[in-house]
C-alpha positions in Angstrom: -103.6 137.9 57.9 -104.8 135.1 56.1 -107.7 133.5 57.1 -107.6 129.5 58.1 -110.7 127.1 57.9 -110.0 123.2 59.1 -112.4 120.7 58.2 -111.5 117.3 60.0 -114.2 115.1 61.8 -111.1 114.1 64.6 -111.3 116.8 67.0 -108.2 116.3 69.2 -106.4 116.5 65.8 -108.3 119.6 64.2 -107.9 121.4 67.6 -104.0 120.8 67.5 -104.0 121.3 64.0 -105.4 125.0 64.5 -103.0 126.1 67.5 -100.0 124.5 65.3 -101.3 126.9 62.1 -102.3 130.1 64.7 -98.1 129.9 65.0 -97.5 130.4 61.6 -97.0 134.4 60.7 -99.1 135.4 59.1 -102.3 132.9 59.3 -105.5 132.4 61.7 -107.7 129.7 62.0 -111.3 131.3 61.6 -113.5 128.4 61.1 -113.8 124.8 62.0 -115.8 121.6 61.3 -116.3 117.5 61.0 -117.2 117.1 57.6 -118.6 119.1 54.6 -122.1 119.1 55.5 -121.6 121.4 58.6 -119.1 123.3 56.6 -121.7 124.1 54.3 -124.2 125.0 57.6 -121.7 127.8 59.0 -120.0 129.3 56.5 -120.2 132.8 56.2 -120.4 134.3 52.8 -119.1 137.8 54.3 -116.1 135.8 56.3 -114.8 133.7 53.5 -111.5 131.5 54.2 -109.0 132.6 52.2 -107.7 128.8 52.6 -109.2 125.1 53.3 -106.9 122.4 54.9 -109.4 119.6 54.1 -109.6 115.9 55.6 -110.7 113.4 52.6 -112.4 110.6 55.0 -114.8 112.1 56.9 -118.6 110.8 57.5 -121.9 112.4 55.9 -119.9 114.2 53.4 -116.1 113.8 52.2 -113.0 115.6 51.4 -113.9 114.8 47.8 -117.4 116.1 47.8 -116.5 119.0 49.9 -113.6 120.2 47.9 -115.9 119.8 44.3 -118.5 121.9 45.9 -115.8 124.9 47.6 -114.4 124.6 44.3 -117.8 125.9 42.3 -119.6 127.6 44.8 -116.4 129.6 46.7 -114.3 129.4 43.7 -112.0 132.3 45.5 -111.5 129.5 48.9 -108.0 127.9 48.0 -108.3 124.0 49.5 -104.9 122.3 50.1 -105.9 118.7 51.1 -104.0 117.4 54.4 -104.6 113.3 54.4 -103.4 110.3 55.8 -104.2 109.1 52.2 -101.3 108.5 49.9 -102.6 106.6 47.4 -102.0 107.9 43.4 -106.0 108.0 43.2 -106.4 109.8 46.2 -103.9 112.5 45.3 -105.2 112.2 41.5 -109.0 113.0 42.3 -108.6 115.9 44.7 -106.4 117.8 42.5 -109.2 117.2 40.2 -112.0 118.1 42.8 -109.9 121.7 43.1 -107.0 121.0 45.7 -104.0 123.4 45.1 -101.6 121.0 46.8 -101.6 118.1 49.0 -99.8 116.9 52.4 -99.9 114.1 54.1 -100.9 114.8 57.8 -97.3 113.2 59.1 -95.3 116.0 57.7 -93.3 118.3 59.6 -94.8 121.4 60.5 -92.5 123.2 58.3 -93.7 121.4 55.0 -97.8 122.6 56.0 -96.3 125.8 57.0 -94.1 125.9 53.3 -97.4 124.2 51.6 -99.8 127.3 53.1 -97.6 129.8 52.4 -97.3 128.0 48.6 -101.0 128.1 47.8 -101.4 131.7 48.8 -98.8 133.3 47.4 -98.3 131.0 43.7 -101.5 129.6 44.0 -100.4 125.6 44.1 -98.3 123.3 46.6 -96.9 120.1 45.2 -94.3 118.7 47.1 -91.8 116.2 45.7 -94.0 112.9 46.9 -97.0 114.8 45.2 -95.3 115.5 42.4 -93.4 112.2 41.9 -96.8 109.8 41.7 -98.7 112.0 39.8 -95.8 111.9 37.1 -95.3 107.9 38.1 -99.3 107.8 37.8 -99.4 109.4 34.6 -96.7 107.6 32.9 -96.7 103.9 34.3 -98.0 101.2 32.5 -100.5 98.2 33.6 -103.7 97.8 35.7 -103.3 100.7 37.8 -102.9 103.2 35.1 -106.6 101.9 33.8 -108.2 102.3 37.0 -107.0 106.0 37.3 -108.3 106.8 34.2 -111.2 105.2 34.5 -111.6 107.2 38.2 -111.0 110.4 36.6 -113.9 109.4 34.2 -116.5 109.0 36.8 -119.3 111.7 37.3 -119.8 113.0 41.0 -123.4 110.8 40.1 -121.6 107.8 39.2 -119.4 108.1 42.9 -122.1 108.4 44.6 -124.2 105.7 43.2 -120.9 103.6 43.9 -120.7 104.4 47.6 -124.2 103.3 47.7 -123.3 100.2 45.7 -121.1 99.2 48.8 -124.0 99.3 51.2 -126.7 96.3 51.9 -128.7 98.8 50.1 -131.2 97.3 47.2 -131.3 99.5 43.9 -134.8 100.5 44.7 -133.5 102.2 48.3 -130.4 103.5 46.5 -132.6 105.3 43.8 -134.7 106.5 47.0 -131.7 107.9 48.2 -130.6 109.4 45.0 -133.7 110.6 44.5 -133.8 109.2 41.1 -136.2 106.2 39.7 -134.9 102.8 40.2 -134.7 102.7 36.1 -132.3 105.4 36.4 -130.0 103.6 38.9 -130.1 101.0 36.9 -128.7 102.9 33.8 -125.8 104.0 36.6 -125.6 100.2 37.4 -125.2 99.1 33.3 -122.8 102.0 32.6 -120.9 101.3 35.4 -120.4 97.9 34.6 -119.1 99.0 31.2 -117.2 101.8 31.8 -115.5 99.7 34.6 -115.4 96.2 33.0 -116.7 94.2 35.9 -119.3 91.6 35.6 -121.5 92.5 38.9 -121.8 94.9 42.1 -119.1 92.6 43.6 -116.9 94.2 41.2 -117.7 97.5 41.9 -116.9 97.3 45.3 -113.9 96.0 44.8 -113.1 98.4 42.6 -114.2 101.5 45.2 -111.9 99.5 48.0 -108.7 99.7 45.8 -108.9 102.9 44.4 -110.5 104.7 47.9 -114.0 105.7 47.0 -115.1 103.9 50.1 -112.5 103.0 53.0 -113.3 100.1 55.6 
C-alpha cells in the first residue's frame, strides 16, 4: 500500500481529492495540509509519504518552495504536482523544483490514477500536454523562450526577493524580511535588473505576473 500525502490549502477539494485517491488499489491518503509550512510542522520522519500530490498556489509557502525543500530534505518523497496551472513556466520550474510528473487538477480520474501509478512504479508521469510544452518550450523561438531561460536561471534567493518585489514593501523591510542587509537586497535588486533586462521594479513585477512567480 502506498502511502498518499495531499498538500492543497482548498479544503473541500483536498478532502475529495483524498476519498477519490483512497479508491485507487493500491494507495491511502496518510497525511494532509494547506501549504508547505504546516507540511513541514507534521511530517513524520518514521511515516514518510511514499508520494506528494502538491498544489503550486498556496499562501505562506508554495508548491514551488515546498517541492525544492521535499526534494533535498525527503529526497525518497516522489511529488507529482496536480495544478490548475498550465502555463510552460509553471510546468518548467516544478519539474525543476523535483516533480516526477504533472496533472492539471481537471483531468479524469483515470489520468491521476495512471500518473500515481507512473511515478511509483517508473519513477516519472509526463502526460502528452506535459510532454508536448516542454518540447514546444524548449524548442520555440521568441520572447517566451528568453523568459524561461531566464526563470530557470533564478536562485530560490532571487524568487523570493521577487515575490517581495511585488509587495508595497520598501527594500529596507524586504531585507528585514530576508534577513539580509538592505545592501544585499540591493545587489538582488542590480542583478535582477540585469539578468532580467528591465529598467525598474515595475519590470519585475511584470515579469513575475507573466511567468507565475506571483498570481493576482
Amino acid at each position: 500500500m502506498w502511502k498518499v500525502a495531499i498538500i492543497d490549502d482548498h479544503n473541500l477539494l483536498r478532502n475529495g481529492l483524498a476519498n477519490l485517491v483512497n479508491s485507487f488499489e493500491g494507495f491511502k491518503v496518510t497525511l494532509q495540509a494547506s501549504n508547505g509550512k504546516e507540511l513541514m510542522r507534521i511530517i513524520d520522519d518514521k511515516n514518510l509519504p511514499d508520494i506528494t500530490l502538491m498544489d503550486i498556489n498556496m499562501p505562506e509557502m508554495d508548491g514551488y518552495e515546498t517541492t525544492n525543500w521535499l526534494r533535498k530534505t525527503y529526497p525518497q518523497v516522489y511529488v507529482l504536482a496536480l495544478s490548475m496551472m498550465d502555463s510552460e513556466s509553471a510546468i518548467i520550474r516544478m519539474i525543476k523544483n523535483g516533480a516526477r510528473g504533472y496533472v492539471l487538477k481537471d483531468a479524469d480520474p483515470s489520468e491521476l490514477n495512471t500518473a500515481l501509478n507512473s511515478v511509483m512504479t517508473k519513477g516519472y508521469y509526463y502526460n502528452d500536454l506535459v510532454t508536448g510544452k516542454l518540447i514546444f518550450s524548449i524548442n520555440k523561438m521568441g520572447d517566451d523562450e528568453k523568459d524561461i531561460k531566464m526563470l530557470m536561471d533564478l536562485t530560490d534567493k532571487e524568487i523570493q526577493f521577487i515575490k517581495l518585489a511585488c509587495t508595497d514593501l520598501t527594500y529596507k523591510e524586504i531585507a528585514d524580511q530576508m534577513n539580509v542587509g538592505v545592501r544585499t537586497v540591493d545587489g538582488y535588486r542590480d542583478a535582477l535588473f540585469t539578468k532580467l533586462k528591465v529598467k525598474n521594479r515595475v519590470g519585475l513585477v511584470l515579469f513575475a505576473i507573466k511567468n507565475n512567480i506571483v498570481i493576482i
